[in-house]
TORMI-704849 format. One record per atom (N, C-alpha, C): y, z, x. Coordinates in pm, whole numbers, padded with zeros to 5 digits, always signed. Layout:
<atoms>
YZX...
</atoms>
This chain:
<atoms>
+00182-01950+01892+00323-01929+01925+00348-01781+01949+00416-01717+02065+00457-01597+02109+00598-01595+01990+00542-01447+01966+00618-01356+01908+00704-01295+01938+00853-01230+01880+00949-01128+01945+00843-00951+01917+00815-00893+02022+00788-00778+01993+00898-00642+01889+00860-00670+01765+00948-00588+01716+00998-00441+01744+00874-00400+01791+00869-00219+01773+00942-00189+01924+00930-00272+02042+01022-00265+02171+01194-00320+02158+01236-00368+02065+01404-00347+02060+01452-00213+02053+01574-00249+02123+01659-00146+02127+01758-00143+02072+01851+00032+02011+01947-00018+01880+02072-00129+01962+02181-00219+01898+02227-00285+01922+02218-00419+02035+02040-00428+02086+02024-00482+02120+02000-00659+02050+02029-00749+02076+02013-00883+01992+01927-00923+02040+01842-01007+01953+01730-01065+01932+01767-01227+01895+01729-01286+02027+01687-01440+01937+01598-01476+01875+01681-01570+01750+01584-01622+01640+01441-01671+01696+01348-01616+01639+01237-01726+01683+01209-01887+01647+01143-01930+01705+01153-02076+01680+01107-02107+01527+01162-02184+01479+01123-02249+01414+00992-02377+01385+00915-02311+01475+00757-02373+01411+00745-02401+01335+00651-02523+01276+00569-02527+01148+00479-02476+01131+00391-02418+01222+00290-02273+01206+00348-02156+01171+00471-02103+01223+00530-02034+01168+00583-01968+00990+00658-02117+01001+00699-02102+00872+00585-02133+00756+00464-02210+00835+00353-02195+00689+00293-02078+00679+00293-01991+00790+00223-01853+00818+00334-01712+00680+00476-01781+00721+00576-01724+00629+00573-01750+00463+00544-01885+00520+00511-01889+00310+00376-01852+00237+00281-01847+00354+00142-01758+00276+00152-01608+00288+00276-01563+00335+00272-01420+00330+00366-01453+00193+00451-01480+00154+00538-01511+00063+00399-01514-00078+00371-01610-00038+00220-01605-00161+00146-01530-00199+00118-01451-00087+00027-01322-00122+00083-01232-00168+00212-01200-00159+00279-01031-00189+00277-01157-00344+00324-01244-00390+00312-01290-00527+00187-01224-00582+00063-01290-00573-00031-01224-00594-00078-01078-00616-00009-00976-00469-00047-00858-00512+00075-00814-00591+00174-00846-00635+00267-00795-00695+00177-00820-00836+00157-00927-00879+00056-00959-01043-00051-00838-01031-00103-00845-00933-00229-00748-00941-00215-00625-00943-00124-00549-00878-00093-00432-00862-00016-00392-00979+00035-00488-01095+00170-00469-01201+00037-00417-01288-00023-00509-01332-00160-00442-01408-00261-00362-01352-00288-00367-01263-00369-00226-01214-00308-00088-01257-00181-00091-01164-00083+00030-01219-00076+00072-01324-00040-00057-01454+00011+00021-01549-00182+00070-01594-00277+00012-01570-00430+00053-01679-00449+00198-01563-00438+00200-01490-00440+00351-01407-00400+00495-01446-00263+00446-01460-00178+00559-01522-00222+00593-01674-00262+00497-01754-00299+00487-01896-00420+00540-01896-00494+00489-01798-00653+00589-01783-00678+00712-01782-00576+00726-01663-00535+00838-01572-00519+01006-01693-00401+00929-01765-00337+01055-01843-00442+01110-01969-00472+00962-02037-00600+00965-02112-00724+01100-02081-00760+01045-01928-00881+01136-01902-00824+01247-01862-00684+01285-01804-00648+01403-01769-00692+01413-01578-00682+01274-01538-00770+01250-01400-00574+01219-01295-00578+01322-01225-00447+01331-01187-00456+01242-01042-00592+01252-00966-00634+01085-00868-00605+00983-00962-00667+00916-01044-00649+00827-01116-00504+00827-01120-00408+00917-01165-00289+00906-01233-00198+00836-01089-00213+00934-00994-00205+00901-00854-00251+00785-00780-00352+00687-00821-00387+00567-00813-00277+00468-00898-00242+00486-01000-00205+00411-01073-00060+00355-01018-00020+00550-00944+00134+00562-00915+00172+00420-00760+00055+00485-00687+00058+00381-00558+00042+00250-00588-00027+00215-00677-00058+00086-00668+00112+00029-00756+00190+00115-00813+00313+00044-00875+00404+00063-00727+00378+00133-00658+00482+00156-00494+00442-00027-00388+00352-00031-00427+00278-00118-00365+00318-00217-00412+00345-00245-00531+00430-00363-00636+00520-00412-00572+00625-00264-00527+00756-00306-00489+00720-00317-00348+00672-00287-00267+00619-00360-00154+00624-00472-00153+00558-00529-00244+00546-00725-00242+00677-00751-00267+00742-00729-00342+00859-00762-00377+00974-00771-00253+00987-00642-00167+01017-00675-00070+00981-00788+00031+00844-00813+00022+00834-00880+00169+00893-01044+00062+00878-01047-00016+00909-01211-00117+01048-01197-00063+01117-01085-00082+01261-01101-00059+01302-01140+00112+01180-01077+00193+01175-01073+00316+01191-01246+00378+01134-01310+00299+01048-01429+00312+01126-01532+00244+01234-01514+00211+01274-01640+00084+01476-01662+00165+01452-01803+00157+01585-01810+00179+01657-01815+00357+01788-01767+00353+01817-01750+00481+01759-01652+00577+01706-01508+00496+01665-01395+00550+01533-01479+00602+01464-01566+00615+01333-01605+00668+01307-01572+00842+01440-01579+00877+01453-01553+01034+01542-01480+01083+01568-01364+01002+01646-01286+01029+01578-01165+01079+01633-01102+01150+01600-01018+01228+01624-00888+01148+01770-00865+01136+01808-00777+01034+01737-00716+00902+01701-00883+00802+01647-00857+00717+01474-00801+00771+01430-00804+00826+01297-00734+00886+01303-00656+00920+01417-00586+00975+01415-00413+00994+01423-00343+00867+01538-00440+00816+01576-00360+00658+01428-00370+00611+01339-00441+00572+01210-00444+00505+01090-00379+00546+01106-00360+00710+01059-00258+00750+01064-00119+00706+01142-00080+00675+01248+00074+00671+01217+00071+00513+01189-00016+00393+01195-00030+00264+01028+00016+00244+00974-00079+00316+00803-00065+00297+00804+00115+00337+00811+00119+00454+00829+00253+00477+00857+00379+00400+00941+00357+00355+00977+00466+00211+00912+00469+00091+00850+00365+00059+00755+00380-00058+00623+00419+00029+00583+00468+00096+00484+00548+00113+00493+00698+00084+00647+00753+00142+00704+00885+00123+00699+00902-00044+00693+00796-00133+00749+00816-00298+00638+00874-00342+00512+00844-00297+00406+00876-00372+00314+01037-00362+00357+01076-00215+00298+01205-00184+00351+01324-00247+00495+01380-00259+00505+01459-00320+00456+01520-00487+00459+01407-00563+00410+01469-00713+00257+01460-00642+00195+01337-00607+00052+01388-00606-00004+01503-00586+00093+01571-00473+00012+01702-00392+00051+01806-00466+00137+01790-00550+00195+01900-00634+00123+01951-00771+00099+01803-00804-00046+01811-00929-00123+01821-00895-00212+01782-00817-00334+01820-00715-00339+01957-00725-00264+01998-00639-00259+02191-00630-00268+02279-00747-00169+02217-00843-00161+02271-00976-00326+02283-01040-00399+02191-01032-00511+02127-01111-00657+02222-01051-00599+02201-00881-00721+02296-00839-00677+02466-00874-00581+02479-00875-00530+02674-00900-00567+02658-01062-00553+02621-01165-00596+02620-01275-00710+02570-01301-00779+02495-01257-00942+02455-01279-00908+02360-01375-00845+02275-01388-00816+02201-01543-00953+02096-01491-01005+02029-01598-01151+01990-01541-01103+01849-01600-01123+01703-01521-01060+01571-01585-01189+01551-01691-01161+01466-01782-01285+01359-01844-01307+01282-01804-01408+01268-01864-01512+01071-01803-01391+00991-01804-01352+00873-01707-01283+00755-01752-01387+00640-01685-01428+00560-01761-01527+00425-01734-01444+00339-01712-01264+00368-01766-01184+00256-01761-01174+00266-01600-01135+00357-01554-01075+00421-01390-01209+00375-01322-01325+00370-01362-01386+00356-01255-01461+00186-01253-01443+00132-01366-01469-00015-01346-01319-00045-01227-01214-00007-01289-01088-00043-01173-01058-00038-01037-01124+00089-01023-01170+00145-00873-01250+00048-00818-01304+00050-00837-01434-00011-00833-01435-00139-00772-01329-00244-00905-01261-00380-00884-01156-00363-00704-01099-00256-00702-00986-00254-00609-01019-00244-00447-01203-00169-00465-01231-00129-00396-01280-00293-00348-01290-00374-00371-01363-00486-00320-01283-00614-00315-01218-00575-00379-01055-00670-00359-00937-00675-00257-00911-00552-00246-00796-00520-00187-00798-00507-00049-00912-00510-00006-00962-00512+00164-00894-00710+00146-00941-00750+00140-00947-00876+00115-00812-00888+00148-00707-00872+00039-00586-00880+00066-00501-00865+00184-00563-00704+00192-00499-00660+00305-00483-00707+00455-00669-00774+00482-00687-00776+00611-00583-00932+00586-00584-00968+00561-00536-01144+00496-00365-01106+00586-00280-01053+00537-00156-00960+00541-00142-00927+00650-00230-00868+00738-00237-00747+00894-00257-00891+00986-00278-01028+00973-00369-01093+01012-00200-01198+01079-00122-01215+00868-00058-01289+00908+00062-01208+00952+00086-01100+00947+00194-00996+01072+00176-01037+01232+00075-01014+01279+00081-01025+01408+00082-01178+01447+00090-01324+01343+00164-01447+01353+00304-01426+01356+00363-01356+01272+00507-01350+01226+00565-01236+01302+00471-01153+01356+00554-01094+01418+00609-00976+01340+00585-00972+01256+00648-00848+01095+00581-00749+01095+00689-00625+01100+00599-00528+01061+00639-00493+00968+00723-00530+00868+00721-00494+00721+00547-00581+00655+00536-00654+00719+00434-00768+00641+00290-00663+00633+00288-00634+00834+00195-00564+00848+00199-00366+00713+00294-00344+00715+00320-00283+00627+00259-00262+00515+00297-00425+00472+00265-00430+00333+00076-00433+00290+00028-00507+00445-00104-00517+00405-00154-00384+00440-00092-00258+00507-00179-00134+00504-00205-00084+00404-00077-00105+00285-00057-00052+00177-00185-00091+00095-00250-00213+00055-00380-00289-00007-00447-00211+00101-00479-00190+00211-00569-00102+00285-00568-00007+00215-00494+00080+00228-00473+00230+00198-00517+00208+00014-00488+00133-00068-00509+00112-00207-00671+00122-00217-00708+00054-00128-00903+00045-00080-00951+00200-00086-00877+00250+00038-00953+00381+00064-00920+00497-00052-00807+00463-00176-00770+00562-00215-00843+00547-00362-00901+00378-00384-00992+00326-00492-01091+00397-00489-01153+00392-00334-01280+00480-00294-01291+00658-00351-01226+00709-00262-01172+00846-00295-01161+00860-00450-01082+00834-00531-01071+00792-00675-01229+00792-00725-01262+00676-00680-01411+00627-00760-01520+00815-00701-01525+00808-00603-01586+00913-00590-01536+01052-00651-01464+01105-00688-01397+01194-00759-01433+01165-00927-01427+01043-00974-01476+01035-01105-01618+01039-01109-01699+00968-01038-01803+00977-01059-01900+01102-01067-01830+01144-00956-01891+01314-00888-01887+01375-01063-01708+01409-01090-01708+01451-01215-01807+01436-01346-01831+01296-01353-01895+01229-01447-02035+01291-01456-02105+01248-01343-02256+01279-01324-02284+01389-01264-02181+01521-01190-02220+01586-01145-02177+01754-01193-02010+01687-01282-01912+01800-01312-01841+01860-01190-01871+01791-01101-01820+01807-00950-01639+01780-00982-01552+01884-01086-01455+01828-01157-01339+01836-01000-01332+01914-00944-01257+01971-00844-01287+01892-00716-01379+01739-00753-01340+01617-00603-01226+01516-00728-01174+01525-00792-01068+01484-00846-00925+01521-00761-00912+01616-00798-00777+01697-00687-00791+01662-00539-00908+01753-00505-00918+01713-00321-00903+01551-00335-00961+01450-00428-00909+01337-00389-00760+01269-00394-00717+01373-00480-00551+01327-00446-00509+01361-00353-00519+01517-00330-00483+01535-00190-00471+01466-00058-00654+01380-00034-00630+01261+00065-00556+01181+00060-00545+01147-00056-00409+01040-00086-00286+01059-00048-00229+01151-00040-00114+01222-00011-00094+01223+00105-00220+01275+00214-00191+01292+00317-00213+01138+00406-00292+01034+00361-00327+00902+00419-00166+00836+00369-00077+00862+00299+00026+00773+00234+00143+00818+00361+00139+00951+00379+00271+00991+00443+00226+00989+00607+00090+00950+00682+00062+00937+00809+00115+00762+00796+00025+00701+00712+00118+00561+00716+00236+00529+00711+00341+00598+00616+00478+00585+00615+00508+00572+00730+00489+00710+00811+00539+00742+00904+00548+00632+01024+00452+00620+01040+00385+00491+01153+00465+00354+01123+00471+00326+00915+00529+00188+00910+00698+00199+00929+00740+00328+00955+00909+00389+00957+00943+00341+01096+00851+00382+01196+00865+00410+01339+00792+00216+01411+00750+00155+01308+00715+00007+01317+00629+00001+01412+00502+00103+01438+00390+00098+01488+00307-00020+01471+00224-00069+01578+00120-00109+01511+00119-00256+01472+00260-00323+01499+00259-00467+01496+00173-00588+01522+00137-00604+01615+00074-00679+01669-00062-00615+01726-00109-00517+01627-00270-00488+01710-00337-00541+01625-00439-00534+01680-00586-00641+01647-00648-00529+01539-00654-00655+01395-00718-00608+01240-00851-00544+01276
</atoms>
């Protein structure tokens, strides 16, 4: 079933409803299912991140913990996106667009700010085994999710949806980054790929915002 191209409207231009398919709307309730899912997953990831995080003094980690709770409310949006009358609303998909969007902006500023702080002082993190079994877990999970998400956007037509699955993308690459920053530390004292790894984080969160603000990227191929 053809899609309304979201990212080509114009302001006060109207949009007819799309049809009401039954491919559609089952495509709508497994996106509905999945942000369930990553909302559970991301509620406990977050909070053992941040708990790791502060523990080891690992300000990536802490910064892992932070995205993956931004990412929470991500799901939450698209459930809200997805439930009810808003199912074919047009409106409600810009608004959720524009929502996903802003929780990318939430997470860059403290990161890059502790980051900086951490490398100008040399503060050196500790081992965390907790952070890096997690990493680790996220790193092999969350692709999963994501591509799942990017897959069912360009069915629905959503780019809040697509949104939401960059965000489990971006959670992948920032697990990675993370895991490599502890480990380096761990086995190498390489304490200072901790910081530079927040830093990437910072800067991969606010190139995505940007893109999911401006509703890039809808309908291209995962």
């Amino acid at each position: 079933m053809s899609t309304p191209d979201l990212t080509a409207i114009q302001p006060g231009q109207r949009l007819e409803p799309p049809a009401r398919s039954e491919q559609w709307l089952r495509a709508a309730r497994r996106a509905r299912l999945l942000s369930w899912l990553s909302l559970a997953w991301m509620g406990a990831e977050g909070g053992i991140a941040v708990a790791a995080g502060i523990m080891a003094g690992s300000i990536a980690l802490i910064g892992f913990g932070i995205d993956s709770a931004i990412e929470g409310l991500a799901s939450v949006v698209i459930v809200w996106r997805f439930t009810g009358s808003r199912l074919l609303s047009h409106a409600a998909e810009i608004r959720a667009q524009k929502l996903v969007a802003i929780q990318f902006f939430l997470l860059a500023p403290y990161v890059t700010v502790e980051a900086i702080h951490r490398l100008v002082t040399a503060e050196q993190p500790e081992t965390s085994w907790l952070g890096i079994g997690l990493t680790a877990s996220s790193l092999v999970g969350m692709p999963i999710l994501g591509i799942a998400k990017r897959r069912l956007a360009d069915k629905l037509g959503s780019v809040a949806t697509r949104g939401e699955g960059t965000q489990n993308l971006l959670c992948a690459y920032l697990a990675g980054a993370v895991l490599v920053g502890l480990l380096g530390n761990t086995f190498l004292g390489l304490w200072w790929l901790d910081p530079v790894a927040a830093l990437a984080i910072a800067a991969v969160a606010v190139k995505e915002g940007r893109e999911s603000w401006r509703g890039e990227g809808c309908c291209s191929t995962c």
